[in-house]
C-alpha positions, 0 to 999 in steps of 0.5 A: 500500500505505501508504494502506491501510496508513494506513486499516487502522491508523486504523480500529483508532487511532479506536477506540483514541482513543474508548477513551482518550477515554472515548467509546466506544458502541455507536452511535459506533463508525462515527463513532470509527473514521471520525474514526480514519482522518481523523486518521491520513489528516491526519497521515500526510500533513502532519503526519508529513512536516513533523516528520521522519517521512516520507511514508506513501507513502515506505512507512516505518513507525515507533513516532512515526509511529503515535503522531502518527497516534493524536494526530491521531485524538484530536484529530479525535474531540475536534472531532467530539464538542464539533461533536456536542455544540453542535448537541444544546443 
């Protein structure tokens, strides 16, 4: 259940993230909600745990797990769009 918990949020925290980021289109909105729920995945998974929140699978939910989940989901999207870029020059 807290993966897909974790897929469900992180689709939503992509699309979040492109908006906070002002990247958002039409075309990319796969891409934003897949780069969503690699972040929330990695974070969930590594970074949650190591900073105390627990593990996704323990079931346990909090306000600063979704907030390091939307963290991570930026900074994914922000390597995606600067991969993105690169290869358009």
């Amino acid at each position: 259940m807290g993966v897909v918990f974790l897929i469900v949020v992180g689709g939503i925290l992509g699309w979040l993230a492109a908006i906070i980021m002002r990247v958002e289109d039409a075309r990319g909105i796969g891409r934003n909600v897949a780069a969503g729920i690699g972040g929330a995945i990695v974070t969930g998974f590594l970074v949650g745990p190591l900073l105390g929140f627990g593990h996704i699978l323990d079931g346990r939910h909090s306000i600063a797990g979704l907030l390091t989940a939307l963290a991570g989901a930026i900074v994914l999207l922000l390597a995606v769009n600067l991969l993105q870029k690169r290869e358009l020059r």
